[in-house]
C-alpha positions as a printed Julia matrix, in Angstrom:
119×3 Matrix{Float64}:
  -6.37   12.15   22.58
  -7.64   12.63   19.04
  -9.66    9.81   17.3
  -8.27    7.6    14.83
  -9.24    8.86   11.37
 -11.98    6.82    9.44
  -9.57    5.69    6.73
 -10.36    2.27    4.43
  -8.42   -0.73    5.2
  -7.11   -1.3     1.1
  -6.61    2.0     0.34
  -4.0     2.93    3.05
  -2.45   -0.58    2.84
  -2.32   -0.04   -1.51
  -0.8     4.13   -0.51
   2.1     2.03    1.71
   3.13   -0.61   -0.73
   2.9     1.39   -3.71
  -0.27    1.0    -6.43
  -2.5     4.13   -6.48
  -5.51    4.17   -5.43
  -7.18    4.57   -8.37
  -5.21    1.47   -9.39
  -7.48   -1.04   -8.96
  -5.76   -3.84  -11.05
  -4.16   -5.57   -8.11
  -7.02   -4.97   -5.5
  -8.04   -9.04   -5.75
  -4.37  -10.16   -4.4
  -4.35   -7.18   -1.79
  -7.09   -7.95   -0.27
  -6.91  -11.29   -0.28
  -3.68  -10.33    1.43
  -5.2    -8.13    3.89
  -7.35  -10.34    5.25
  -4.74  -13.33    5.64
  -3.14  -10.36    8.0
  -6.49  -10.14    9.6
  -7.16  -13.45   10.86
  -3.45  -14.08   12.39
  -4.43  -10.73   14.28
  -7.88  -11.93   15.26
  -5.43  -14.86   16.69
  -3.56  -12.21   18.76
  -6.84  -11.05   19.94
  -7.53   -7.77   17.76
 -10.79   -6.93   16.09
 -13.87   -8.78   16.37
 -14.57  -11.8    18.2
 -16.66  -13.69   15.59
 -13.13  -12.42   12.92
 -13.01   -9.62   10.18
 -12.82   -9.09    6.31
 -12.73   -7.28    3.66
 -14.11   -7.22    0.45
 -13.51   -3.56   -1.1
 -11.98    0.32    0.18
 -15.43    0.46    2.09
 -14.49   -1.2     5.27
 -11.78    0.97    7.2
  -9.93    1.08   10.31
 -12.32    1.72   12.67
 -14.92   -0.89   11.32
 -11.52   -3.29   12.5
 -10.72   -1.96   15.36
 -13.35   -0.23   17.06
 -13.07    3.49   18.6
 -11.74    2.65   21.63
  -8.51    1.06   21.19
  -6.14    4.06   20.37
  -3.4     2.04   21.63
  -3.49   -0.47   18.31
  -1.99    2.11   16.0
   0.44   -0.4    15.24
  -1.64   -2.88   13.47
  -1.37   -0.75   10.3
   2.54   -1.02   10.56
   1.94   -4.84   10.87
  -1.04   -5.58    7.72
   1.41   -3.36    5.21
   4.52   -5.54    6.44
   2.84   -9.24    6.18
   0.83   -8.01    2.65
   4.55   -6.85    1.33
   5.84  -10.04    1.99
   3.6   -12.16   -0.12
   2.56   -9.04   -2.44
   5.79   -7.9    -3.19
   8.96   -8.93   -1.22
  12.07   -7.66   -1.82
  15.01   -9.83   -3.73
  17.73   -9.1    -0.96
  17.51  -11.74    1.63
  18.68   -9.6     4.7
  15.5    -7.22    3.84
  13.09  -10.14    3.75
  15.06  -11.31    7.26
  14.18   -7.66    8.61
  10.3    -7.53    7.68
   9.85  -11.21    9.28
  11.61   -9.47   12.2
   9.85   -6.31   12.33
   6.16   -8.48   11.97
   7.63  -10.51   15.18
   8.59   -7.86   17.36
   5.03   -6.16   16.81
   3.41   -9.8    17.27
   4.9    -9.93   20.59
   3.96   -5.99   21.25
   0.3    -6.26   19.64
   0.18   -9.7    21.6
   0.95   -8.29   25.05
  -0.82   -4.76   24.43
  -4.25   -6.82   24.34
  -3.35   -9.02   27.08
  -3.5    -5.43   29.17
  -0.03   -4.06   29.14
   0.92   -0.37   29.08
   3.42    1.57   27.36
């Protein structure tokens, strides 16, 4: 299996909910953001022990997750959907309803992926 690519934390989280990266005006709320997402996944048991931040694009995936969990792909999925929420949800109820769905489905998945299940 191929690793996972060094890629920063922000910048792929910024690429999925919209500002570029060279758009730096909204980085403050992002990451702020980001690392909400962060600690409830050090809850579920992902990352580091002691917990995880970030301040800037410099820390990435890996620095977050290691090299050996492959399996955790899904994390990305679940840091976009809980920054979207608070960064920019969308004004249709049903949509909001869907995300809060979407981030407790891959709770539960993240959640029982640690705890040693297979796919």
């Amino acid at each position: 299996m191929a690793a996972t690519a060094v890629t920063s934390i922000l910048t792929s989280t910024k690429k999925l909910l919209g500002p570029t990266e060279a758009d730096t005006s909204f980085d403050t709320d992002i990451i702020i953001h980001i690392n909400t997402a962060l600690f409830r996944l050090n809850q579920l048991g992902v990352g580091p022990s002691e917990g995880y931040a970030i301040a800037s694009k410099e820390q990435s995936w890996t620095d977050f997750l290691g090299t050996e969990r492959l399996d955790l792909e899904a994390i990305k999925t679940y840091v976009y959907l809980k920054v979207r929420l608070v960064f920019d949800p969308p004004q249709i109820s049903y949509l909001v309803d869907a995300i809060k769905s979407q981030i407790t489905e891959l709770e539960v998945l993240i959640n029982w992926q640690v705890e040693g299940g297979t796919a």
